[in-house]
N, C-alpha and C positions, 0 to 999 in steps of 0.2 A: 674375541672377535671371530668372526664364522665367515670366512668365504666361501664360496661358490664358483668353482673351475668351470666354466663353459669349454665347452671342445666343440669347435665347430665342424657341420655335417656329419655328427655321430648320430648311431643311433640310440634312443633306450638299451637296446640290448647291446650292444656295444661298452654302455659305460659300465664301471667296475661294480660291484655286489660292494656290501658293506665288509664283508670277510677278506674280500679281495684288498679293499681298502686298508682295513686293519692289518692285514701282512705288509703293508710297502711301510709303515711305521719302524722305527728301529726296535729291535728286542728289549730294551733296558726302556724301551717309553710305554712298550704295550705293557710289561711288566707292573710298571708303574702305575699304567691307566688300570690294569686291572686289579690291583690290590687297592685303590684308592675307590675303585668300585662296588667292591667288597666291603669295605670301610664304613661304607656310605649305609651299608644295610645293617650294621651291627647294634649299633640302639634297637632299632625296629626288629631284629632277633631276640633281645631280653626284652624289649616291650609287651610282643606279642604274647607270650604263655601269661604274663601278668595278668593282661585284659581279658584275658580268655577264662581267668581264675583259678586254672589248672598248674597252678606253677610245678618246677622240678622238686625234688627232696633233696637237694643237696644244700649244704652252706653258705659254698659260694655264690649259687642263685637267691638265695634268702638274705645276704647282706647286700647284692646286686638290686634287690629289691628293695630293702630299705634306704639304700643310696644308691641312687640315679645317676649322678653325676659322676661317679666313680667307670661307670660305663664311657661317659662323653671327654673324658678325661685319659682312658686307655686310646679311645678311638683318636683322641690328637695327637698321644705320642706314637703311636704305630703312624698314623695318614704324615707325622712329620718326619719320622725314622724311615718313612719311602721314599718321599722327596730329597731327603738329606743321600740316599743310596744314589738316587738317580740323578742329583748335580749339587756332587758335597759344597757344603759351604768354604768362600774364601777367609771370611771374616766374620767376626761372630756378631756383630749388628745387624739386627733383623732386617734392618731396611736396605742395607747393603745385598744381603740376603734374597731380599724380593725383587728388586733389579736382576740380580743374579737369575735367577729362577723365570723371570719374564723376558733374559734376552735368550736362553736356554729354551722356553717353547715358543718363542719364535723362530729360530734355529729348526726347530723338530716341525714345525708349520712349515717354514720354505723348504727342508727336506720331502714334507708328504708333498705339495703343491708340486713339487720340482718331480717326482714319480708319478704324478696320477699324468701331468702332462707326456713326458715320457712315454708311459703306458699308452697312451692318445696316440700317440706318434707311431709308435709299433705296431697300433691296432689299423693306423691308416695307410703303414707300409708293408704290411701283408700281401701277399700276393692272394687273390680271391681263390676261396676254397675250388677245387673241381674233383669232381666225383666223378669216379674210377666206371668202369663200367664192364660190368659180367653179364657173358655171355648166358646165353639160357641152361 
């Protein structure tokens, strides 16, 4: 689910860049969003020379090649060996597990919501910039 923080009477420039965004995130979740993001491109890494026709000379590209799923099968255990870093399991049932994991980014949701507001607040308590003024 995707909300949408209104801040009322801001302006576009006012509200945060996507980078800005991304730091009010805790460390161990950017961590996480970013290697699941990486993840995500890893098929599409040994895909690509394949279709190309130009594959590598190595062996381990050559059996990658002849088994596919061997690739889709590394990228579940690393994208689950993230998750398991970033909110280890209590109990070894997966569904126990997926609860876990969904009240953990909801937690990291009302963490970001509770900062970008925040940052609203700071941005409307500012006192207006004033520009200094030199002489000629």
């Amino acid at each position: 689910m995707v909300r949408r923080i209104e801040t009322e009477g801001s302006s576009p420039a006012a509200l945060p860049t996507w980078r800005e965004r991304f730091r009010l995130v805790s460390p161990a979740a950017r961590r996480t969003l970013v290697i699941l993001f990486l993840l995500a491109f890893l098929p599409a890494a040994f895909e690509v020379p394949r279709s190309i026709g130009g594959g590598w000379n190595s062996s381990i590209v050559r059996v990658l090649e002849t088994h596919p799923a061997i690739v889709a099968i590394v990228t579940l255990v690393l994208a689950t060996g993230a998750l398991c870093s970033f909110e280890p399991p209590r109990s070894l049932a997966p569904s126990s597990y997926a609860r876990q994991i969904a009240t953990r980014l909801r937690e990291v949701q009302a963490d970001f919501d509770d900062a970008i507001r925040r940052r609203a607040r700071e941005e409307e308590e500012k006192p207006p910039h004033v520009e200094s003024f030199r002489g000629p």
